[in-house]
N, C-alpha and C positions, 0 to 999 in steps of 0.2 A: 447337540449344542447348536444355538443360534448363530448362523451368521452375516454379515452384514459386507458390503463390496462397493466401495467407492473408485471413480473413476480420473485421470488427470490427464490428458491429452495433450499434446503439441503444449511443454512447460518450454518459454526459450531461456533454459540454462542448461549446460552440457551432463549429460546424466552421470559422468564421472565426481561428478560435483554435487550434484542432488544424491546418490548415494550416499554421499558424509551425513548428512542431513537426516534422512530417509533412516538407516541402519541406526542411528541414534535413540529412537523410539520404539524401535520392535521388541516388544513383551512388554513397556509399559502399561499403566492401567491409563483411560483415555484422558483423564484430568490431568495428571502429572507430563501427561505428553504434552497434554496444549500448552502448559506452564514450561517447559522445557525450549518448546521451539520460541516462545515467547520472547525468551531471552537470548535466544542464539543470533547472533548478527549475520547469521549472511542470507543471501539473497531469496533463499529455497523455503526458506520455513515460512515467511510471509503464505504462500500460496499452496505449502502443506499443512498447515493450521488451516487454510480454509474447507484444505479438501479433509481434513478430519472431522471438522464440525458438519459437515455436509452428511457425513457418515453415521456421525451420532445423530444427525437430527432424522437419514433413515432409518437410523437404528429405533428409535422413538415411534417412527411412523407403524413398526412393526410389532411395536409395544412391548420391548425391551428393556431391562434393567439397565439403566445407564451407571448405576452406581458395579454394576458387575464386568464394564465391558472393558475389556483387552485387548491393544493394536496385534492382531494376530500375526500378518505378514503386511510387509512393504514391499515392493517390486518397483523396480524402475529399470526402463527401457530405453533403447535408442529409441527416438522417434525419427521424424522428417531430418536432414540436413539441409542446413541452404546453403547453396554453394555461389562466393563473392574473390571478388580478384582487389588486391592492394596494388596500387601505380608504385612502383620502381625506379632504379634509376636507369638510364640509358633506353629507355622503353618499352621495358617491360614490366609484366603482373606476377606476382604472385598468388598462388590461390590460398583463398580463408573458407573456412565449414563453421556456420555457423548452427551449432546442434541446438539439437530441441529434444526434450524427454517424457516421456508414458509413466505416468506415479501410480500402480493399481494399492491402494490399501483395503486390508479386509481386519473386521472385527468381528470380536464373539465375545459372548457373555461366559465367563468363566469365574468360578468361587475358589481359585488358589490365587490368585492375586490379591488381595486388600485395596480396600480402595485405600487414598490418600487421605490426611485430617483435613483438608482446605479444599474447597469448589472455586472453577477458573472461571472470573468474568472478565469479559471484553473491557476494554478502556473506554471509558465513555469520553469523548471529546466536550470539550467547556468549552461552550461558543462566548466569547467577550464580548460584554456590552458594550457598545461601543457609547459614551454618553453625548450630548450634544452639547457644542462649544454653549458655552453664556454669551449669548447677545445682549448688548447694553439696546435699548430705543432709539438708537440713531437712524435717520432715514434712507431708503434701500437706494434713492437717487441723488446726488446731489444737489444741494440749490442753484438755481443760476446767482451768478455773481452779481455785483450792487458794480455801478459805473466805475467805484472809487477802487476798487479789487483790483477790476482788471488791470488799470492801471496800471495799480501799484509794484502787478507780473513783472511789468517789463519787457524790451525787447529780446533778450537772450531765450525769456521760456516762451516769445510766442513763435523766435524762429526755430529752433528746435522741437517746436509741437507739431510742425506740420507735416504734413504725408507728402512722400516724396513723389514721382509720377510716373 
């Protein structure tokens, strides 16, 4: 059996958390996985969808049957911690860990799984035209005024027109 091994380094979500995620998809077939994490709202499948597609496309590279392949195992690890202090009261810290987790997945082509009836494509983003306003032919400058205009302003708009200093 072929197999395929994709890699996920330094994820910052704590791997307690990326496990829910992660164990979700082990033995699916790779199409129903991507559709899977697709819909799941939290934070982790964003960037385990990508390291799956990453997987199938070295799977490809290796000239594999994509319609055969199977997330074999998922592994996640502790990775890096970084370690930060919260301000207190009376003066002092408390300390925070902020973890970060190792997503290893591997595939292989296996013929006891079925594939799915539907192939998973990405969302294509609709960029919006944006249309331009209708300009009427009006001139981009104003006129100067005729004697009789200014005039007719007043004192009120010509002292409030001026810059102050």
């Amino acid at each position: 059996m072929a197999e395929v091994k994709a890699t996920l380094r330094n994820l910052r979500v704590a791997p307690r958390k990326a496990r829910l995620v992660a164990t979700s998809i082990k033995g699916m077939h790779v199409q129903s996985a991507l559709a899977q994490l697709d819909a799941m709202p939290q934070r982790t499948a964003e960037p385990l969808s990508k390291l799956l597609k990453s997987a199938i496309a070295s799977a490809k590279e290796k000239k594999l049957n994509e319609d055969k392949l199977v997330v074999k195992t998922v592994r996640v690890d502790k990775g890096l911690t970084l370690k930060r202090a919260m301000a207190r009261a009376k003066g002092r810290a408390t300390p925070i860990e902020k973890k970060m987790s190792h997503i290893m997945l591997e595939l292989e082509e296996s013929d006891k799984v079925k594939s799915p009836g539907f192939i998973f494509q990405e969302k294509v983003k609709e960029e919006k035209k944006k249309e331009a306003p209708k300009r009427e032919n009006k001139p981009k400058f104003k006129q100067e005024e005729t004697q009789k205009e200014k005039a007719r302003r007043g004192f009120k708009d010509k002292f409030f027109r001026r810059k102050s200093i």
